[in-house]
RODREN-754247 format. One record per atom (N, C-alpha, C): residue number from 1; y, z, x negated; residue in three letters; atom name. Coordinates in steps of 0.05 Angstrom, whole numbers. Example, Ala and Ser with C-alpha at 12.3 -4.5 7.8 and 13.67 -1.06 7.14 Angstrom:
2
<rec nr="1" north="-114" up="156" east="-264" rest="ALA" atom="N"/>
<rec nr="1" north="-90" up="156" east="-246" rest="ALA" atom="CA"/>
<rec nr="1" north="-66" up="156" east="-264" rest="ALA" atom="C"/>
<rec nr="2" north="-45" up="142" east="-257" rest="SER" atom="N"/>
<rec nr="2" north="-21" up="143" east="-273" rest="SER" atom="CA"/>
<rec nr="2" north="1" up="157" east="-258" rest="SER" atom="C"/>
***
This chain:
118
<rec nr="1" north="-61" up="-30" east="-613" rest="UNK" atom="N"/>
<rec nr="1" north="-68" up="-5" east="-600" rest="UNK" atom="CA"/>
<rec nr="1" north="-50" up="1" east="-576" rest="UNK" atom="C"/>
<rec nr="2" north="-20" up="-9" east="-579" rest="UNK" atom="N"/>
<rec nr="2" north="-9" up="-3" east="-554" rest="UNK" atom="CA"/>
<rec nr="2" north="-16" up="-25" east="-532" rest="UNK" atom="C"/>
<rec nr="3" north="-30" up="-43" east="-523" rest="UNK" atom="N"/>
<rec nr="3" north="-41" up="-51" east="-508" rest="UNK" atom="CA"/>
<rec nr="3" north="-53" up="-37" east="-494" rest="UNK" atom="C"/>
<rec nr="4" north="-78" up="-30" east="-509" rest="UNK" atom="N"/>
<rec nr="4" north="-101" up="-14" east="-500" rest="UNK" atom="CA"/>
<rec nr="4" north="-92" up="15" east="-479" rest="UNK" atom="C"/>
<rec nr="5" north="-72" up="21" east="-494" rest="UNK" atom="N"/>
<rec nr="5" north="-63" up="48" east="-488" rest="UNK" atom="CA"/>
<rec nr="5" north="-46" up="38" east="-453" rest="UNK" atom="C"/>
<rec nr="6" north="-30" up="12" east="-451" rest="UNK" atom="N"/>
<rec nr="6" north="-15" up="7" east="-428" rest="UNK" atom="CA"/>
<rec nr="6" north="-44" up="-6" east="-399" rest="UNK" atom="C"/>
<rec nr="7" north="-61" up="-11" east="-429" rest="UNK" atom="N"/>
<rec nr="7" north="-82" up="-24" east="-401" rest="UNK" atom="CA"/>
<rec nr="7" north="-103" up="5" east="-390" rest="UNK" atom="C"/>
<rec nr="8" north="-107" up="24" east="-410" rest="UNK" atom="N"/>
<rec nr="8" north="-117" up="49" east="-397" rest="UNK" atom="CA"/>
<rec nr="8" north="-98" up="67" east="-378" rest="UNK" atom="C"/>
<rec nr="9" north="-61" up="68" east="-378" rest="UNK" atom="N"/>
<rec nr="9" north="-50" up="71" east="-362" rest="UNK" atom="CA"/>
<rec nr="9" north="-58" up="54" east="-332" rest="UNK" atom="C"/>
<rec nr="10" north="-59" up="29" east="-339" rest="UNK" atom="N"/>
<rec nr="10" north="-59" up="9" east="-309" rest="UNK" atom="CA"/>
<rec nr="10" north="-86" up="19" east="-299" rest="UNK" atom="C"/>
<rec nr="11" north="-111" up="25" east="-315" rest="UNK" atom="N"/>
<rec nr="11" north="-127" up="33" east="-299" rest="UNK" atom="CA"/>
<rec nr="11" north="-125" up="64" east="-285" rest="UNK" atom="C"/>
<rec nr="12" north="-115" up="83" east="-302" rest="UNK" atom="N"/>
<rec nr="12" north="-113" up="104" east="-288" rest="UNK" atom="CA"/>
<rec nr="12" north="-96" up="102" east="-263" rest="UNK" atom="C"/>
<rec nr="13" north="-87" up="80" east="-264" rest="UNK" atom="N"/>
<rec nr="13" north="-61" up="87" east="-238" rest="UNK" atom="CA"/>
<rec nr="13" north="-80" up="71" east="-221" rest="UNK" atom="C"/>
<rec nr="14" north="-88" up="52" east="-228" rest="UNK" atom="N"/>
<rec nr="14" north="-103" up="37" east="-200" rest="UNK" atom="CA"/>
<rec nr="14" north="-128" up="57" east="-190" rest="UNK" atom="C"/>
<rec nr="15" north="-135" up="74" east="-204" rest="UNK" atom="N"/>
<rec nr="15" north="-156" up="87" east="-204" rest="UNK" atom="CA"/>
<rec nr="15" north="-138" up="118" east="-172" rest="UNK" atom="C"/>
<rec nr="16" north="-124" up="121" east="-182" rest="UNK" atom="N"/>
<rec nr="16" north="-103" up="140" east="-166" rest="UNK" atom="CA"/>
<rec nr="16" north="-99" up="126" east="-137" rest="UNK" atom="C"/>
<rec nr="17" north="-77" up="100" east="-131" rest="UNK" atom="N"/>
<rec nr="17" north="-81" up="87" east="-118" rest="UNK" atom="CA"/>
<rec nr="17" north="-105" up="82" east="-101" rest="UNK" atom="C"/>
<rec nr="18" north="-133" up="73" east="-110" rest="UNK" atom="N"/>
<rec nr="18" north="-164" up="70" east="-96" rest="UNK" atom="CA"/>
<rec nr="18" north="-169" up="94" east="-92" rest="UNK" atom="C"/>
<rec nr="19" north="-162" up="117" east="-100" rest="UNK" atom="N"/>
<rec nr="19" north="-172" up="140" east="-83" rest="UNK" atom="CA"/>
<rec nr="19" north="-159" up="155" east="-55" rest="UNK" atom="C"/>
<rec nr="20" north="-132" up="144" east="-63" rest="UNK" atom="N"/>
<rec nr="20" north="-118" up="149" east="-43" rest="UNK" atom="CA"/>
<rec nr="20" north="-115" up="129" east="-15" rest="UNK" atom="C"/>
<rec nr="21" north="-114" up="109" east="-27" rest="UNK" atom="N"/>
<rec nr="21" north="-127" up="84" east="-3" rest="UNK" atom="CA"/>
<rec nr="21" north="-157" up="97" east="20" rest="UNK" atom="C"/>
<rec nr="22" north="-175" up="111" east="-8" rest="UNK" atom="N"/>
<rec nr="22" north="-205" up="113" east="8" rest="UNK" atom="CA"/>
<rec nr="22" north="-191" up="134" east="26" rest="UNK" atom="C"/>
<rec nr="23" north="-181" up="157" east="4" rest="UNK" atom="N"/>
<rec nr="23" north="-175" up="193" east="23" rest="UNK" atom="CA"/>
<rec nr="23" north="-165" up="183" east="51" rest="UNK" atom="C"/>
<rec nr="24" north="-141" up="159" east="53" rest="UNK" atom="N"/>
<rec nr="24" north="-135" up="155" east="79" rest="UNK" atom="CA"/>
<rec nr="24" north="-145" up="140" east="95" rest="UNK" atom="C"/>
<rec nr="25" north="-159" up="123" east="85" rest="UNK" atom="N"/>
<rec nr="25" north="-185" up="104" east="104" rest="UNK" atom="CA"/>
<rec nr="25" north="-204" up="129" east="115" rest="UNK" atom="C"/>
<rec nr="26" north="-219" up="145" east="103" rest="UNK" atom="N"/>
<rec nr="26" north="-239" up="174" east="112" rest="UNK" atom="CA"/>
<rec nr="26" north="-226" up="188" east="117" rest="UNK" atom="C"/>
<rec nr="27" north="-214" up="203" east="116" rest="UNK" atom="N"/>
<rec nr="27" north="-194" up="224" east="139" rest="UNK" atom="CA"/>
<rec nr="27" north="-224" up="246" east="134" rest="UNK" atom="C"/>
<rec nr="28" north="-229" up="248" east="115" rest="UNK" atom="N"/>
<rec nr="28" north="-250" up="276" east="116" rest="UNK" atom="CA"/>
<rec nr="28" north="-238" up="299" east="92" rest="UNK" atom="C"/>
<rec nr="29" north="-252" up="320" east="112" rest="UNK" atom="N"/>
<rec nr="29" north="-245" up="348" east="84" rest="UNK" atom="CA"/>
<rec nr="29" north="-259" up="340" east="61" rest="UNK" atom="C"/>
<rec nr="30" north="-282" up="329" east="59" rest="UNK" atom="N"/>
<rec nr="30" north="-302" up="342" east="36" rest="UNK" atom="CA"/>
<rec nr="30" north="-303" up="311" east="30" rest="UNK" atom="C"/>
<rec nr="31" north="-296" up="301" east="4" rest="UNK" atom="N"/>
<rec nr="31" north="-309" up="271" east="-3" rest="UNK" atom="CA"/>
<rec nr="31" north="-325" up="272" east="-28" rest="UNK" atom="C"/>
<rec nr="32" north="-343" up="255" east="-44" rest="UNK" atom="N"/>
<rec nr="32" north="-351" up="255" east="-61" rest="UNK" atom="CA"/>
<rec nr="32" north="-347" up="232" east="-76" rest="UNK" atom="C"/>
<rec nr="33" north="-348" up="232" east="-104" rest="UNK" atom="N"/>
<rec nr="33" north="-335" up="211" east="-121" rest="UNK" atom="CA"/>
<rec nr="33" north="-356" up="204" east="-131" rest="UNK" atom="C"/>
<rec nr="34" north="-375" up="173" east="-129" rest="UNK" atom="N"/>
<rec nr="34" north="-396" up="174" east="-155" rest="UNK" atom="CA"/>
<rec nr="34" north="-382" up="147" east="-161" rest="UNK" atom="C"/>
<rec nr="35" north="-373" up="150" east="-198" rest="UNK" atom="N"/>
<rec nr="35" north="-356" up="133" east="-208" rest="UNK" atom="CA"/>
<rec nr="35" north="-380" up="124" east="-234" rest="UNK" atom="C"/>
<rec nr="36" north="-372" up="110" east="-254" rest="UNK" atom="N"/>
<rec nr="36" north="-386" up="110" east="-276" rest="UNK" atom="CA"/>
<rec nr="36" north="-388" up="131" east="-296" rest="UNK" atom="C"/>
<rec nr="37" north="-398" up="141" east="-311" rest="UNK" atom="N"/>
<rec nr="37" north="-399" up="161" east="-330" rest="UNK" atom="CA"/>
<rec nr="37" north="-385" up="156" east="-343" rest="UNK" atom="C"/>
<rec nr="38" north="-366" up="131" east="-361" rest="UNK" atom="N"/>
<rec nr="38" north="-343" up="134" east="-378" rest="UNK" atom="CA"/>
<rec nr="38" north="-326" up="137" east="-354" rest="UNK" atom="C"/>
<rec nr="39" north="-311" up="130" east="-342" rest="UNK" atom="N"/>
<rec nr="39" north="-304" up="135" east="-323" rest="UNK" atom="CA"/>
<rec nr="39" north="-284" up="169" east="-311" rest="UNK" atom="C"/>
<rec nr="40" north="-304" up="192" east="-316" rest="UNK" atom="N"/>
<rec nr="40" north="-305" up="214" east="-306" rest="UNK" atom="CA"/>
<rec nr="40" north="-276" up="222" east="-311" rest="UNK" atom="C"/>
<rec nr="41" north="-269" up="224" east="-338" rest="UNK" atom="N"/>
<rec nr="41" north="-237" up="235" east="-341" rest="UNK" atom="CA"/>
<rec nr="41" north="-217" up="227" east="-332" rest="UNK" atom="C"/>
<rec nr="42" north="-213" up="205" east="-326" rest="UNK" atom="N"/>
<rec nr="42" north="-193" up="187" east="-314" rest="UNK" atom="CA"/>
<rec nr="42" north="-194" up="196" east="-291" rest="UNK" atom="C"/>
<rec nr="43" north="-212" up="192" east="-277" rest="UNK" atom="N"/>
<rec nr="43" north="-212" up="198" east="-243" rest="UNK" atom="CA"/>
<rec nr="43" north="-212" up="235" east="-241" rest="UNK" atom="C"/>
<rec nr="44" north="-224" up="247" east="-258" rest="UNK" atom="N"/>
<rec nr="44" north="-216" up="281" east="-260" rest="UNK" atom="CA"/>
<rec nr="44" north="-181" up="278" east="-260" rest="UNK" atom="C"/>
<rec nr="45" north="-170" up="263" east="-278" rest="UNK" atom="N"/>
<rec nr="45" north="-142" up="272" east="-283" rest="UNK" atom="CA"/>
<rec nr="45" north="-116" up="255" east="-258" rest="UNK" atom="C"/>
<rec nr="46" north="-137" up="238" east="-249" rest="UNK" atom="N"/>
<rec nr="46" north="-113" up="223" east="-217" rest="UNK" atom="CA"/>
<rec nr="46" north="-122" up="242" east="-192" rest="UNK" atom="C"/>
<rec nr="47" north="-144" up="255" east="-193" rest="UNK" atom="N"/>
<rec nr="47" north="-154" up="277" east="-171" rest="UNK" atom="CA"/>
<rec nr="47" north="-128" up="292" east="-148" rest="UNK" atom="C"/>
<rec nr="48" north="-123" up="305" east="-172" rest="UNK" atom="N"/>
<rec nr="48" north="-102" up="328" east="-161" rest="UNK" atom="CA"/>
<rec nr="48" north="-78" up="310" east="-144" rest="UNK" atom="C"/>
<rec nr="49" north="-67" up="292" east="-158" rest="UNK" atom="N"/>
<rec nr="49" north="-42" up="275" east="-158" rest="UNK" atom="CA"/>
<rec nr="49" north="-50" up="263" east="-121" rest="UNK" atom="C"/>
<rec nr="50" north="-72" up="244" east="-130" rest="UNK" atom="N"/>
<rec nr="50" north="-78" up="230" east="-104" rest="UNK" atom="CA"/>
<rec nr="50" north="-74" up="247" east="-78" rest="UNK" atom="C"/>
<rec nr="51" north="-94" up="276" east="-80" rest="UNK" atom="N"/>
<rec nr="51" north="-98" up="296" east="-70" rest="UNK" atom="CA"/>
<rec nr="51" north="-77" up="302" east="-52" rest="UNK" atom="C"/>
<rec nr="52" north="-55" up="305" east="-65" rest="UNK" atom="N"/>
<rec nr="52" north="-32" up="314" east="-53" rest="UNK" atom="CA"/>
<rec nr="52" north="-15" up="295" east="-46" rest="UNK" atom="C"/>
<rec nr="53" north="-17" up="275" east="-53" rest="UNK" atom="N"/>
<rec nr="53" north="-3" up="252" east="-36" rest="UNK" atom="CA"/>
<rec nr="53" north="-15" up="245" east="-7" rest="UNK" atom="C"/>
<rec nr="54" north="-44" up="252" east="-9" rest="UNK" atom="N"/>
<rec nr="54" north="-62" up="247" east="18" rest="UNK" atom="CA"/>
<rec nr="54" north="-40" up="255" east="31" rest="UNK" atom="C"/>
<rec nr="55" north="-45" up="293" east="30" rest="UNK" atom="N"/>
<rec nr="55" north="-29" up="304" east="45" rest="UNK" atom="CA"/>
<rec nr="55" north="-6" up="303" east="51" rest="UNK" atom="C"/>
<rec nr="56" north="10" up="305" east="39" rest="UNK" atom="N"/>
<rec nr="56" north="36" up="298" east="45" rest="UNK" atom="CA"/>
<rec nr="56" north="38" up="277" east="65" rest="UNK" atom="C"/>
<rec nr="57" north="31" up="247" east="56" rest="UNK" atom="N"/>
<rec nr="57" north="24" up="236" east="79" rest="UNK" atom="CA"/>
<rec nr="57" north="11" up="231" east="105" rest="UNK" atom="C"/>
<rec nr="58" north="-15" up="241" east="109" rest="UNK" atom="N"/>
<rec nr="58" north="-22" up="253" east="129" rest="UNK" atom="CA"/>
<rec nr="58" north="-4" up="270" east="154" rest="UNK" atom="C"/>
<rec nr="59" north="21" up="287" east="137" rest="UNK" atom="N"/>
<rec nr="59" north="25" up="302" east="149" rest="UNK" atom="CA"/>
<rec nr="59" north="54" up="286" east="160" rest="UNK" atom="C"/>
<rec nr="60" north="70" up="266" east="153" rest="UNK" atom="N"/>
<rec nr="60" north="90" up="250" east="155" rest="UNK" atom="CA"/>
<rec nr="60" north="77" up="226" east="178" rest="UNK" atom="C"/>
<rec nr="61" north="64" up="214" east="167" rest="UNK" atom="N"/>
<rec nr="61" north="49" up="195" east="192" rest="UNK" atom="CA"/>
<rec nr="61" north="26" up="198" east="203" rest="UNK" atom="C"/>
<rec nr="62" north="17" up="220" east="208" rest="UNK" atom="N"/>
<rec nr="62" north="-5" up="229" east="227" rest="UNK" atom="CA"/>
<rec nr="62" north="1" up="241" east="251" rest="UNK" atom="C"/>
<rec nr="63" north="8" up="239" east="277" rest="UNK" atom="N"/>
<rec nr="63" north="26" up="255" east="302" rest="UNK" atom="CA"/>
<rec nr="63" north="12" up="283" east="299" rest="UNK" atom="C"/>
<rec nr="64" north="-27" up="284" east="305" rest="UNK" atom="N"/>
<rec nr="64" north="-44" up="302" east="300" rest="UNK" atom="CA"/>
<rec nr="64" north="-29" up="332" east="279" rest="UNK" atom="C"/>
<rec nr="65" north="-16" up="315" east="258" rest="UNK" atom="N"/>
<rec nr="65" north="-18" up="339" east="235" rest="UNK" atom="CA"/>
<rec nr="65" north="15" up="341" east="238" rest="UNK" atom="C"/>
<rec nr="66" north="36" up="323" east="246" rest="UNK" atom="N"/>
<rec nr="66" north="58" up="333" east="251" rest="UNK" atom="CA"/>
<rec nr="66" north="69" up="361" east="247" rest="UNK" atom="C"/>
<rec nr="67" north="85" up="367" east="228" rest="UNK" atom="N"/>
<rec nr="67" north="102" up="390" east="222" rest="UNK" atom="CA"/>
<rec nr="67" north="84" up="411" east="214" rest="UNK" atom="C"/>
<rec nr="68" north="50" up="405" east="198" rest="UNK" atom="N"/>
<rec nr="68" north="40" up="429" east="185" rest="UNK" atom="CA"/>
<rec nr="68" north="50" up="416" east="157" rest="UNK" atom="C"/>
<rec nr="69" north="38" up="447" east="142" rest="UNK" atom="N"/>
<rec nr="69" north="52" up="452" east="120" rest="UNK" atom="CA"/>
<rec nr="69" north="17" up="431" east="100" rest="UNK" atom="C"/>
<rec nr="70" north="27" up="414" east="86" rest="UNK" atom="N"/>
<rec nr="70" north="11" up="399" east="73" rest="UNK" atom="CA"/>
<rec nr="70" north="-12" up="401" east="62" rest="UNK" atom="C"/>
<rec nr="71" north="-10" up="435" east="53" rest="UNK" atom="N"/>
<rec nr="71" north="-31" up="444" east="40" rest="UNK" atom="CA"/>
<rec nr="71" north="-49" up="466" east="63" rest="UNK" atom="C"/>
<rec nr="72" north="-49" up="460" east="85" rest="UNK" atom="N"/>
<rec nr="72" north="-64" up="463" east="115" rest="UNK" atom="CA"/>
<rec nr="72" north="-85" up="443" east="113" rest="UNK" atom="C"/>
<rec nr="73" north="-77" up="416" east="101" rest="UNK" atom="N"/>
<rec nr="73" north="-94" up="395" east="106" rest="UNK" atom="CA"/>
<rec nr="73" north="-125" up="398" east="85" rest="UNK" atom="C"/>
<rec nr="74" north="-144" up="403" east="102" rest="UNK" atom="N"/>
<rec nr="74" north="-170" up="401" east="87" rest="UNK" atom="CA"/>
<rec nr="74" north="-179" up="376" east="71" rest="UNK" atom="C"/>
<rec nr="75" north="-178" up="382" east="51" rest="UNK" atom="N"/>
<rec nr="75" north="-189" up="349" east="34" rest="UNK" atom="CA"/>
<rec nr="75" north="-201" up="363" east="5" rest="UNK" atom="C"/>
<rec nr="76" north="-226" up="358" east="-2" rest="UNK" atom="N"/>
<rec nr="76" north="-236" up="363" east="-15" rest="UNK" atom="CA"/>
<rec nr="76" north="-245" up="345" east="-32" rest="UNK" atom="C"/>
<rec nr="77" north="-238" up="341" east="-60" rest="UNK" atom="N"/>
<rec nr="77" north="-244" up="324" east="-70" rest="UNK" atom="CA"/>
<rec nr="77" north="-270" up="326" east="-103" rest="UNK" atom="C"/>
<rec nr="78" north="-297" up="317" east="-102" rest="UNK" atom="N"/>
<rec nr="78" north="-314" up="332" east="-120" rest="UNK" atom="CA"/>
<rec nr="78" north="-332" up="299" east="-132" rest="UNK" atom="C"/>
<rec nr="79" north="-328" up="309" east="-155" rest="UNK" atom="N"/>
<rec nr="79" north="-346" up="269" east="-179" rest="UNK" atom="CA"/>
<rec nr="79" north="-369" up="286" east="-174" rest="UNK" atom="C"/>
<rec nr="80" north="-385" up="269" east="-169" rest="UNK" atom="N"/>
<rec nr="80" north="-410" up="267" east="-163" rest="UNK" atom="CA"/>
<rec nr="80" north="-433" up="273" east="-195" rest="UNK" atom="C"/>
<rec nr="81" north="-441" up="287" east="-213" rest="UNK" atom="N"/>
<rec nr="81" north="-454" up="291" east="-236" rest="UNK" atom="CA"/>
<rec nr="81" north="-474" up="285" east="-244" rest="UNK" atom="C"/>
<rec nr="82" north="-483" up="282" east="-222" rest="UNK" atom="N"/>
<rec nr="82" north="-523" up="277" east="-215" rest="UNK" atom="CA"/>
<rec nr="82" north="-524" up="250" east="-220" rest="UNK" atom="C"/>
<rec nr="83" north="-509" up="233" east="-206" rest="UNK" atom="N"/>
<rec nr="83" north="-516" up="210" east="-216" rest="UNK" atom="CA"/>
<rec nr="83" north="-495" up="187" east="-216" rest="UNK" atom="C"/>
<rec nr="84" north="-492" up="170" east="-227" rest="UNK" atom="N"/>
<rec nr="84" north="-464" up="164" east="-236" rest="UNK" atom="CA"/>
<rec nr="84" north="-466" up="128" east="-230" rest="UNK" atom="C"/>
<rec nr="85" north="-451" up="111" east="-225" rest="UNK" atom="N"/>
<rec nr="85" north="-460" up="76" east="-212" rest="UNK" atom="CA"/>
<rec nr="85" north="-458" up="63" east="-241" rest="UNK" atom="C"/>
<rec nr="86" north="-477" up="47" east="-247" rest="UNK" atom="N"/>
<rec nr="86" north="-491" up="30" east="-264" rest="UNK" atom="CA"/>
<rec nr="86" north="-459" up="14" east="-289" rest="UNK" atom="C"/>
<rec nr="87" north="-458" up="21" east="-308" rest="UNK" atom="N"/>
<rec nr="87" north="-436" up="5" east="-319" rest="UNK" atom="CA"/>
<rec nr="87" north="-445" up="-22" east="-327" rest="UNK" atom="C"/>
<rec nr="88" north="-421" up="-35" east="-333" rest="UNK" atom="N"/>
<rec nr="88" north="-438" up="-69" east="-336" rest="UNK" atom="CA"/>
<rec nr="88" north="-450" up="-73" east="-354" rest="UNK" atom="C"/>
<rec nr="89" north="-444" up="-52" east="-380" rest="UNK" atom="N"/>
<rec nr="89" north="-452" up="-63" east="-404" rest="UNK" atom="CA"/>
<rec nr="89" north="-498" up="-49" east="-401" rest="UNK" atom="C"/>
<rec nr="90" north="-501" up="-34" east="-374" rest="UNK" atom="N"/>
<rec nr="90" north="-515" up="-28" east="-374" rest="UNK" atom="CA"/>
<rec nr="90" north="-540" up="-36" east="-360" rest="UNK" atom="C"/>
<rec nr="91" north="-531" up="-59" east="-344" rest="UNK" atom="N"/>
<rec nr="91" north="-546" up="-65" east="-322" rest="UNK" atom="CA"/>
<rec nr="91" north="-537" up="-88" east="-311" rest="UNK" atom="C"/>
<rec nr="92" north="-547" up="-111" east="-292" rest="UNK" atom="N"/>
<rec nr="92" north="-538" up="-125" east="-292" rest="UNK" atom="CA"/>
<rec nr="92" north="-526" up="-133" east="-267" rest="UNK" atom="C"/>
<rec nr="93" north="-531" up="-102" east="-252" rest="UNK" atom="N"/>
<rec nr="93" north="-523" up="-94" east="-231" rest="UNK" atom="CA"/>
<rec nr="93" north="-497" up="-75" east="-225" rest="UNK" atom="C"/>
<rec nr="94" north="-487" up="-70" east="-253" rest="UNK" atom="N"/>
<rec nr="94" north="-472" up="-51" east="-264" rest="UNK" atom="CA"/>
<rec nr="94" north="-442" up="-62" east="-245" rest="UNK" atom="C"/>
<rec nr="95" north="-428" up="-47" east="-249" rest="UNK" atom="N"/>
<rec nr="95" north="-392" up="-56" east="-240" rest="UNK" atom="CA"/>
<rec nr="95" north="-372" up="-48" east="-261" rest="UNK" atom="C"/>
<rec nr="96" north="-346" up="-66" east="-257" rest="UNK" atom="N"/>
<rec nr="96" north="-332" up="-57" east="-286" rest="UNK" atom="CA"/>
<rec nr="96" north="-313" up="-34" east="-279" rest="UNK" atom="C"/>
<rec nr="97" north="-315" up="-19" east="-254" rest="UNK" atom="N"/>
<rec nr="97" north="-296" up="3" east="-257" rest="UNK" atom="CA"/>
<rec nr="97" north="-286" up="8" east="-228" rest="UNK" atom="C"/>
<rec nr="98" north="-282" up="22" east="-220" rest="UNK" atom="N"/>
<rec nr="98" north="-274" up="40" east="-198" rest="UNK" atom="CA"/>
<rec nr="98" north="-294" up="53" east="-190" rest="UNK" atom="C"/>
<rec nr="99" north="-298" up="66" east="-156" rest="UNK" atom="N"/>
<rec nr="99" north="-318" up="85" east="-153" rest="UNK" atom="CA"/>
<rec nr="99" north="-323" up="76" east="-127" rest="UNK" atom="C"/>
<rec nr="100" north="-343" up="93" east="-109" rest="UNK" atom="N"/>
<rec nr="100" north="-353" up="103" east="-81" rest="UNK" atom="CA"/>
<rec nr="100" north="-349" up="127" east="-80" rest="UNK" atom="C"/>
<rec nr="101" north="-341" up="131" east="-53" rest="UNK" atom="N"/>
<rec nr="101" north="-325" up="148" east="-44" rest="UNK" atom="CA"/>
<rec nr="101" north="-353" up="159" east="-24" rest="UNK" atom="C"/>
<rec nr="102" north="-361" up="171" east="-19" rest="UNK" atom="N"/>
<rec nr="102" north="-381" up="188" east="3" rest="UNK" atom="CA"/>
<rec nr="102" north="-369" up="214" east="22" rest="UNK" atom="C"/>
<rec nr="103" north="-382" up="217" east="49" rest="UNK" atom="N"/>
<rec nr="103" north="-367" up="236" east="69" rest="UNK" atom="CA"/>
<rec nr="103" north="-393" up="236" east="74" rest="UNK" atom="C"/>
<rec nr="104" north="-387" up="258" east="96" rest="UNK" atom="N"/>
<rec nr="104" north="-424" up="265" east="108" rest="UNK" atom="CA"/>
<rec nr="104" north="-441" up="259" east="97" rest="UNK" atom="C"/>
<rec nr="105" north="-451" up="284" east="76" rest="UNK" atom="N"/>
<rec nr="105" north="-474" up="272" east="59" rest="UNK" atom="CA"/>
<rec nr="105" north="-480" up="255" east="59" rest="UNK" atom="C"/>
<rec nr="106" north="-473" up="239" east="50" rest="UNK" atom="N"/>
<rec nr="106" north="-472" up="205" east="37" rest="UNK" atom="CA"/>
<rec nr="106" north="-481" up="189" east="66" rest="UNK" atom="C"/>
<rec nr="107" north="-472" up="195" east="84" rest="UNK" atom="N"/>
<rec nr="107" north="-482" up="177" east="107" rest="UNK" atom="CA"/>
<rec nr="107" north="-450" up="155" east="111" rest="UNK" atom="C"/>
<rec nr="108" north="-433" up="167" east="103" rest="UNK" atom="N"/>
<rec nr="108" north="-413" up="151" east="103" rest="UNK" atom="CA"/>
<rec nr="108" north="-406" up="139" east="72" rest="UNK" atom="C"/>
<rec nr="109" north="-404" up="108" east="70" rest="UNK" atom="N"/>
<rec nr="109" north="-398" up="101" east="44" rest="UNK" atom="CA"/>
<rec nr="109" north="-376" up="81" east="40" rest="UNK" atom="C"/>
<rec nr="110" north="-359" up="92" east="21" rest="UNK" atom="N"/>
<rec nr="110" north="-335" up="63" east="17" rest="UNK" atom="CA"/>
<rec nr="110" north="-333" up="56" east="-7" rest="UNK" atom="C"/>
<rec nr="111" north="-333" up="30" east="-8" rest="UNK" atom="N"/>
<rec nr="111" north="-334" up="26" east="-40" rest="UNK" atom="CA"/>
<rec nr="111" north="-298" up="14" east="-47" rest="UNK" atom="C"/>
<rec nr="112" north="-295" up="28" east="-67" rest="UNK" atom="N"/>
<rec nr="112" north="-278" up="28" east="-86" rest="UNK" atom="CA"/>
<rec nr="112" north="-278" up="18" east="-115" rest="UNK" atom="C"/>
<rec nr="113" north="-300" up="-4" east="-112" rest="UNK" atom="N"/>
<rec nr="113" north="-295" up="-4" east="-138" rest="UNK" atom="CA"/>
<rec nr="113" north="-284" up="-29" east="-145" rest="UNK" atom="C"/>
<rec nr="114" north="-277" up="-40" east="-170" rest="UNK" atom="N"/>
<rec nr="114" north="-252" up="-64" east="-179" rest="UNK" atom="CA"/>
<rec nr="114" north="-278" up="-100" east="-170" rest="UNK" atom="C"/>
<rec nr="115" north="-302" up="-92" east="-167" rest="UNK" atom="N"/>
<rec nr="115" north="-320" up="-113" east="-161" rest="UNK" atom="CA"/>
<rec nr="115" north="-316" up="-114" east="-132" rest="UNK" atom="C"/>
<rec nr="116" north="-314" up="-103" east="-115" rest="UNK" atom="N"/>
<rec nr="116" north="-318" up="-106" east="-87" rest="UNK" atom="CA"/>
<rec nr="116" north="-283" up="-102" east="-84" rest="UNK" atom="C"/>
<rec nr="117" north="-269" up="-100" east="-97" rest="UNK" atom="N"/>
<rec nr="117" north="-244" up="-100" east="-80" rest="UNK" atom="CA"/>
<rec nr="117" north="-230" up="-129" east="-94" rest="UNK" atom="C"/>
<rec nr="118" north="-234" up="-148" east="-110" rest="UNK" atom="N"/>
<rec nr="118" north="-238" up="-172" east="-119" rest="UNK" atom="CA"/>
<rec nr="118" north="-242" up="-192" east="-107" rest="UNK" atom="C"/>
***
């Protein structure tokens, strides 16, 4: 059981890490998360964390945002509920874990998930 428990840590942290990679690749206020449906809690609970590391950094190596106060920086971060990306055990199209990241109503897309970053 303590395996399980150190390999659901490694995913939550890589899961933190891929969001924060995307938040600074998109540089947008508003993003959207469509992850898998098991999935949802993990990425609810690295949200906040990532969130504020954006910022912080943004505001350290960005010249643009230079000397504002971190929480100035617009970044919105919202899981997607409507519809959720295919798990493996479900499809054969499925992925085994991470997410897409969306900006401008889904006209912008980055994938994040552990199949495409592989």
């Amino acid at each position: 059981m303590e395996n399980f428990k150190n390999d659901e840590d490694s995913y939550k942290q890589l899961c933190k890490s891929l969001l924060l990679q995307g938040l600074i690749k998109l540089m947008e206020a508003k993003v959207i998360i469509r992850c898998r449906e098991q999935d949802v809690s993990i990425i609810e609970s690295v949200i906040e964390e990532a969130v504020s590391e954006y910022k912080s950094m943004i505001v350290t190596e960005v010249k643009m945002f230079e000397g504002k106060d971190p929480e100035e920086i617009p970044c919105e971060v919202q899981i997607d509920s409507s519809k959720y990306l295919p798990s493996i055990d479900d499809d054969e199209h499925g992925c085994i874990g991470g997410f897409k990241l969306l900006a401008k109503r889904g006209k912008i897309v980055l994938s994040q998930t552990v199949d495409d970053r592989v």
